[in-house]
N, C-alpha and C positions, 0 to 999 in steps of 0.2 A: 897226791895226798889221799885221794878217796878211791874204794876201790874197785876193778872192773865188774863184780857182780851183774851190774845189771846195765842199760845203758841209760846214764842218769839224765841226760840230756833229750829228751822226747821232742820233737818237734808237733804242733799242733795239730792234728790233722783236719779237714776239710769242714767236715760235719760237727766237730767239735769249736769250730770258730764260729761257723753261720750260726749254731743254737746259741753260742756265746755272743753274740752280736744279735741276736735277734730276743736276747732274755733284757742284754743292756739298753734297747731301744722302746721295751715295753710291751714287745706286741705278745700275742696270746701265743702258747705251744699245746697242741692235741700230744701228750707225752703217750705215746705207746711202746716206750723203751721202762716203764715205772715198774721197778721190782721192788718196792719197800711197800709191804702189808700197811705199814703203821699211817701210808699218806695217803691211801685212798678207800678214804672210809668204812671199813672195817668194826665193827663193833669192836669194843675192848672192853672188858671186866675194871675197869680203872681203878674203883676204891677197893676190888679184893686184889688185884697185884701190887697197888701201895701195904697191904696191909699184911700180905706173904710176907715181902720184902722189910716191911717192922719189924716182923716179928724174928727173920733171921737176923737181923745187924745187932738185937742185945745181947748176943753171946761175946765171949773172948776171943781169941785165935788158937783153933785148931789145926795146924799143917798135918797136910795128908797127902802123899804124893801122889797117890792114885785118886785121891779125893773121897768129901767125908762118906762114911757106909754109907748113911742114909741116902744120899746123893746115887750112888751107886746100887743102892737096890732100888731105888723110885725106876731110874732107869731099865733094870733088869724088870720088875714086875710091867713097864711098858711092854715090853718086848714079848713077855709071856701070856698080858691082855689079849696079844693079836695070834696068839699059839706058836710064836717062835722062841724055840727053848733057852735061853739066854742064862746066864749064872751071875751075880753081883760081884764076883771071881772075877770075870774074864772084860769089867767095865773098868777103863778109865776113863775120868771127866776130866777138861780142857779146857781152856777158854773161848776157841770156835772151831772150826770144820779146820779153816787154813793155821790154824795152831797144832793140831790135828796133825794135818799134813806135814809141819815145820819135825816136830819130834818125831814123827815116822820116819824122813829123810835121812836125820839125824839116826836114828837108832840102822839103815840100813843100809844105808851108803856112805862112802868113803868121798875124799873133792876128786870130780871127774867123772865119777860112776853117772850111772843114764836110771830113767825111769822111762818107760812105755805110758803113752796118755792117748784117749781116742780123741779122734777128729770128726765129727763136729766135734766143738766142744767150748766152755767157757774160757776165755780168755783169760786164764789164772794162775796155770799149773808151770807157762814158763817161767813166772816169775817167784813162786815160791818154790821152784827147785833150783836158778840161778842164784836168790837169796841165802841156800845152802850150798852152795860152789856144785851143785847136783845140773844133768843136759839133761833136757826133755827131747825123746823121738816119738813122734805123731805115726799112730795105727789108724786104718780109716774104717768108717762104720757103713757098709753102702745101703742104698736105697732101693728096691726094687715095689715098692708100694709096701713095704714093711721094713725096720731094720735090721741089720744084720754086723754082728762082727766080721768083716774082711781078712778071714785065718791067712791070706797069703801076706799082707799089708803087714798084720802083726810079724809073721816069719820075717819079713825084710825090715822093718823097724828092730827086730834082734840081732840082726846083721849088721846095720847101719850103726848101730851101738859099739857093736864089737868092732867095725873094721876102723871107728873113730877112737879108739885109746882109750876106750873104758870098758867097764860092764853092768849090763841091766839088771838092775835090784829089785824091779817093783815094778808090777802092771797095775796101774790106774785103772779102776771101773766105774762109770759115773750109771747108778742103776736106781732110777731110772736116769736117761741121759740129760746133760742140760745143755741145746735147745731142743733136742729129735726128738725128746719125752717118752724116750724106749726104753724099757727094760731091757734086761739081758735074755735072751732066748732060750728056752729050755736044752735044743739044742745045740747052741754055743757052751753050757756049763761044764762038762764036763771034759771036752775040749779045751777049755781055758785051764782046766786046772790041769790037767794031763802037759799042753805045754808049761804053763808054772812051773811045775814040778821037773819038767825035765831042764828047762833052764836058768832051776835055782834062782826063782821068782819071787816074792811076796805079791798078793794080791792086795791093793786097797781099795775098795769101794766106796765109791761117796751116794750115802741113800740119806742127804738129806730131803730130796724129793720124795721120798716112797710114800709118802701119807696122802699124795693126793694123786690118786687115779680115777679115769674116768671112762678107762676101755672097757669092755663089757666084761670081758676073761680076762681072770686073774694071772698075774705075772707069775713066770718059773722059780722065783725067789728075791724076795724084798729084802732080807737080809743074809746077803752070802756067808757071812759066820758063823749062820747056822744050815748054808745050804755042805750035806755031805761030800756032794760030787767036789766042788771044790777045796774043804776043809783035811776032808781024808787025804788031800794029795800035797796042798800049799799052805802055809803062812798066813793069815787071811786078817784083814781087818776092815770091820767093819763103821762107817763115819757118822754122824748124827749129829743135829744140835736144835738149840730152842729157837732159835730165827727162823729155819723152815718147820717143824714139828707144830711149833707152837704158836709161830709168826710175831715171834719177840725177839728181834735180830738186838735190840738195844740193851738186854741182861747177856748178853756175853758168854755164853755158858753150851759148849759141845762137849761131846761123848765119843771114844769109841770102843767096839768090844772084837776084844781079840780070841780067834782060834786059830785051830789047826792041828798037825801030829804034838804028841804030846809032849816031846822033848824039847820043838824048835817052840813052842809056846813057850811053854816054865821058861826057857833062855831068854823070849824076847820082854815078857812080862818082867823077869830079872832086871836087866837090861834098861825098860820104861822107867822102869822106879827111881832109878839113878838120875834118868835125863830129866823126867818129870820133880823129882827132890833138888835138882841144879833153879829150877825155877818157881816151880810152886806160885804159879799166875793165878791160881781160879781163885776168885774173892768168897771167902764164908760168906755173905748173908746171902748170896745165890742160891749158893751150893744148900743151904739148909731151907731157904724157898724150894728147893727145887721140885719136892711129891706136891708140895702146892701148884706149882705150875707148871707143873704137866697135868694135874686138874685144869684146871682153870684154860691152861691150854687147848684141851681138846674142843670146847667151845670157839676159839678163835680159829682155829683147824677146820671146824667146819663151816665156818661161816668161808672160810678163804677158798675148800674146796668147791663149794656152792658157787662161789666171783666166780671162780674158772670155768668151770663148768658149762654153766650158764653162760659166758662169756665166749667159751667156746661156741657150745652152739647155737649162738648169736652170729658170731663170723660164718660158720657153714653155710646157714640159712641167707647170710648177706651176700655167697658167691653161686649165684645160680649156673646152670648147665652150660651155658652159653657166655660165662664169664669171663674173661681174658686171667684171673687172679684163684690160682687153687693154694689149697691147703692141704700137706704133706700130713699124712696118717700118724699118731701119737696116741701111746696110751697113759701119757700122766706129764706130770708139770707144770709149770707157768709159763710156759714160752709155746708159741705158733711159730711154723714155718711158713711162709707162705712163697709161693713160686711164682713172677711175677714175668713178663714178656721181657727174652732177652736180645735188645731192640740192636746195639753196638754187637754183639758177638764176640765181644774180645774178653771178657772175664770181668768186665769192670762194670757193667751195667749196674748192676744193686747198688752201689755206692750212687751215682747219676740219679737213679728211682730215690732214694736218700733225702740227697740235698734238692731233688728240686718238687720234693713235698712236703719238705720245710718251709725253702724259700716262697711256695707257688700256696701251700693251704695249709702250714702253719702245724705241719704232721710229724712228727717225732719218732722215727725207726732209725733200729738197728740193719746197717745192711750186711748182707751175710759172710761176706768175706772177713768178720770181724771173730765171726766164730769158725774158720776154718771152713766155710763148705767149701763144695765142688763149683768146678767152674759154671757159670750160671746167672740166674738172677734170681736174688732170693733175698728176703726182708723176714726181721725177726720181730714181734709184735709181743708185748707181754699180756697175759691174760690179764693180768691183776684190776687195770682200773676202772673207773666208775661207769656203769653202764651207758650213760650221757654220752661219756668223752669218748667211749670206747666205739661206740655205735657211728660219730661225727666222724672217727678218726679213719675206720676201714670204711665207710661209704667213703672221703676223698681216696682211698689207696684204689677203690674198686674205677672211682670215676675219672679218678687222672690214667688207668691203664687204658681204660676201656675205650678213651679219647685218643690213644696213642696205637689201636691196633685197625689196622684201614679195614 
């Protein structure tokens, strides 16, 4: 009856029962998996975003497939705030990043075709390219004390595409990444676009991270739809929305702006309008909030990059020289790597460091094999929360390694 998409039947995994059993029993969890702005204390403008959001919902209905101008030039004059030249042309607005992705799929792949996505990476992109009958093949990003695209990884993921019965439409860029919190390398850019282009690529970027960096030196390009190296050669789309931007995940409302040569644009902008007029998701009273809240927003933006920040170097300072527990180099995001004693040796270690800093001090991580790393041990910590919980929760990560290394 129902159909193979995806695989509907998930069995529960390990760490997802003990925290399910340890929430139904009452006892306390130090959450350092917490990525929602909205739950850990954050200021919020509360009565000016009720009062946006009034004053858009007294209109009528206006359908607009690319979504209303105004919407789309708030967004473009963002983009031009920070000096990247953007046009209210080349915006369409969405209903989030993974809606985003759903129409890009759609507009570029046929059922079977592959997309290219790096690894690390979040746990996401299998399932909304299965949901469009679209194969995801994993590129790896390696690690040498900075990151790095693995050009060889990518060449054999273009292989692996083709010798499996389809072909690659679309390289996935998560810039900066989510959890490495790397940018794309200045030079990786134009390498990537040179391969694009010779293997009739689209490029999509997902920068809904780019607003919060904290590396000293500024990234090779925060929004690749206006970087030329890649533009002048691919397809380019570039992804956005007010959950990370703004750290209002609950108004529902993404962006993204397309370039490239000037032909395969005008075709795929052609092309959007159709698949975007088949649904027409983004609700009016957002969409005409919207210059308000990206005002309003930028307020919230810095309070979030301020948590991390700060948060971050909180953890640094909490792993001294002689630590058993480091932390992998990042220049922007919400998420810590952290590299922890890999005691078993067989790949499974992080998930063990997991459950038994749940079950042993009540510590709530992601372990790393969740997002793809390498084999290892490796635990993913979110910056986000309150500095209290945050402080409790890596001193037990620091104190249960530290106990465990003779």
């Amino acid at each position: 009856m129902f159909s193979a998409r995806l695989p509907w039947d998930r069995p529960e995994n390990a760490l997802a029962r003990r925290e399910r059993e340890r929430r139904a029993a009452g006892l306390p969890i130090v959450d350092l998996t917490e990525s929602n702005p909205t739950r850990v204390g954050i200021p919020y403008p509360t009565e000016a975003l009720r009062e946006a959001l009034g004053a858009g919902a007294t209109h009528g209905y206006e359908p607009a497939p690319f979504g209303l101008s105004s919407a789309r030039e708030a967004v473009a004059r963002g983009y031009r705030a920070v000096a990247t030249p953007v046009d209210a042309e080349q915006v369409l607005i969405t209903a989030s990043s993974s809606e985003s992705y759903a129409l890009l799929f759609k507009l570029l792949c046929d059922p079977g075709d592959a997309i290219l996505v790096p690894e690390p990476s979040y746990p996401l992109f299998d399932y909304l390219a299965r949901l469009e009958g679209v194969r995801s093949f994993g590129y790896r990003l390696t690690y040498d004390g900075e990151w790095h695209v693995d050009l060889d990884s990518l060449a054999a993921a273009l292989a692996l595409a083709a010798t499996n019965g389809g072909r690659a439409r679309a390289l996935v860029v998560v810039n900066p990444n989510n959890p490495t919190g790397s940018f794309v390398a200045a030079s990786d850019l134009a390498r990537l676009g040179e391969i694009a282009a010779g293997a009739e690529l689209a490029v999509i970027s997902d920068e809904v991270f780019a607003d919060y960096r904290f590396a000293t030196r500024a990234p090779a390009a925060t929004c690749l739809a206006a970087a030329p190296a890649i533009t002048a050669r691919a397809l380019t789309f570039s992804l956005g929305g007010l959950s990370k931007a703004c750290g209002l995940p609950h108004l529902k409302l993404g962006w993204m702006v397309v370039a490239g040569p000037p032909a395969a644009t005008r075709a795929a902008l052609a092309r959007l309008e159709l698949i975007s007029d088949t649904y027409l998701s983004v609700a009016g009273p957002v969409q005409r909030a919207l210059p308000r809240l990206l005002d309003l927003g930028a307020g919230v933006r810095a309070a979030i990059l301020d948590r991390v920040t700060q948060n971050r170097t909180r953890l640094l300072a909490a792993l001294g020289p002689t630590c058993p527990v480091t932390c992998l180099n990042a220049e922007g995001g919400w998420t810590a790597i952290l590299r922890v004693p890999d005691l078993a040796g067989d790949g499974a270690s992080d998930e063990r460091w997991a459950l038994a800093l749940l079950a042993d001090d009540g510590v709530l991580v992601h372990p790393g094999y969740l997002f793809d790393m390498p084999a290892g041990a490796y635990l993913m910590v979110s910056l986000l929360p309150a500095p209290n919980a945050f402080d409790r929760g890596i001193a037990a990560i620091v104190a249960r390694c530290g106990d465990s290394v003779p």
